[in-house]
N, C-alpha and C positions, 0 to 999 in steps of 0.2 A: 504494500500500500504506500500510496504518496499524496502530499499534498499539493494540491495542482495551487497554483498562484497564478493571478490575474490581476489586470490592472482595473481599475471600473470602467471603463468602459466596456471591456472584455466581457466583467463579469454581468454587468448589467443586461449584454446583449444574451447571455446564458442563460440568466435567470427568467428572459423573457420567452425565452423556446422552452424552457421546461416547467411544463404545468405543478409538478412535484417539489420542484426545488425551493428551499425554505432561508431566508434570509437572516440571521441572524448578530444583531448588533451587541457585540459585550463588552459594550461600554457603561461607564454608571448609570444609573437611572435621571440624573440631574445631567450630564451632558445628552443622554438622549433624547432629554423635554426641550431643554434649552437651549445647546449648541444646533442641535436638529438633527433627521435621522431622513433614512431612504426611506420613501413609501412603500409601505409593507414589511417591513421590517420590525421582526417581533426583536423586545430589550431581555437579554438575558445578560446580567453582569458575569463578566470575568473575576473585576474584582470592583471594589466599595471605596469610594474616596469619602474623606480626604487622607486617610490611612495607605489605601491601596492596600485594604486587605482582602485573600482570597474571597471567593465564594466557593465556601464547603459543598454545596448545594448542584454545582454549575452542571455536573455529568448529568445528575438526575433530572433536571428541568430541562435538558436539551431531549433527554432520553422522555420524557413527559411529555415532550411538544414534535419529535419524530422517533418514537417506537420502533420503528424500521430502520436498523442501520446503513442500509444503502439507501437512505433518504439521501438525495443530493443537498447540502449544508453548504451555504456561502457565510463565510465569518468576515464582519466589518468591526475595528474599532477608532479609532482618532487618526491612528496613522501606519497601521499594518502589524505593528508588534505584540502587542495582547492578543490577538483576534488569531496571530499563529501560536500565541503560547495556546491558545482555546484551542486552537486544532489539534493539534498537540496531544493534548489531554484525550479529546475526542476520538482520536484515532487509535491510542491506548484502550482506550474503552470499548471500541470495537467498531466504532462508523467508519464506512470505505469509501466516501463520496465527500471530500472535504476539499475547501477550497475557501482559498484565503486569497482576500481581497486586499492586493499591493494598495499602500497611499493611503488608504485606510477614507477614512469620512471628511478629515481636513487637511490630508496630506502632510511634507516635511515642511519643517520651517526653512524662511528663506533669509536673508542676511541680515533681516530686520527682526526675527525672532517673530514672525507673523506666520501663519498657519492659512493654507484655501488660497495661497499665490501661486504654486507653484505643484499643486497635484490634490487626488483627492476624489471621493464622489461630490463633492458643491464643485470643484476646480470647474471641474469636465462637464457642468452645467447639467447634470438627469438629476432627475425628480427626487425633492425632498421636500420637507415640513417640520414645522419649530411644534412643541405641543406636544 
C-alpha cells in the first residue's frame, strides 16, 4: 500500500469522478469554521489546538464515517503535513485508498510568512466556505 499524493487541483478533479470518495479535513475544529474548508468536506481532527494535542479518537471516527477500508479517503489539512501524518495512521489501520492532498487548504508560507499566496485548495480558486 501507498499513499498517493496530489496537488488540489488533482485531487479535486478525483474526488469529482468518484461518487464514493470521502473528503476528509483534520484540521481543528476552529480552523475549519473559521479559516474555511472545501465543500463537502467532513472535520475530523488530527489533533486539538492550541496544544496540538492528538486525537485518541481519530482511527475510530474515520472508521465510523467509512467502515469500508477501500473507501477512497482524500486527507486535507493547513498545508499537507498533518493530513499525511493522518494517512499514516490510516493506512496502519488498514484503509488502502489514501490520498493526501499536497499544499494542504492554505498552502506554504511565502517570504512574508503569509499562507493562500503561493499554493493551497483557496490558492487554486475551487470551492470553499467559512462556517
Amino acid at each position: 500500500m501507498t499513499i498517493q499524493r496530489l496537488n488540489p487541483l488533482e485531487a479535486f478533479a478525483a474526488i469529482k469522478t468518484n461518487p464514493f470518495a470521502v473528503l476528509v479535513d483534520v484540521r481543528d475544529p476552529l480552523e475549519f469554521q473559521f479559516v474555511g474548508h472545501p465543500f463537502g468536506a467532513i472535520n475530523i481532527p488530527w489533533k486539538y489546538a492550541p496544544d496540538w494535542l492528538s486525537n485518541r479518537h481519530f482511527v475510530a471516527q474515520v472508521k465510523d464515517l467509512a467502515p469500508d477500508p477501500a473507501t477512497p479517503l482524500f486527507l486535507l489539512c493547513r498545508s499537507g503535513q498533518r493530513s499525511m501524518d493522518a494517512a499514516i495512521a490510516l493506512e496502519i489501520a488498514g484503509f488502502s485508498r489514501l490520498t493526501n492532498i499536497e499544499e494542504g487548504f492554505e498552502g506554504p508560507l511565502d517570504s512574508h510568512k503569509h499562507r493562500s499566496t503561493m499554493g493551497g485548495w483557496r490558492f487554486h480558486g475551487l470551492p470553499w466556505q467559512q462556517g
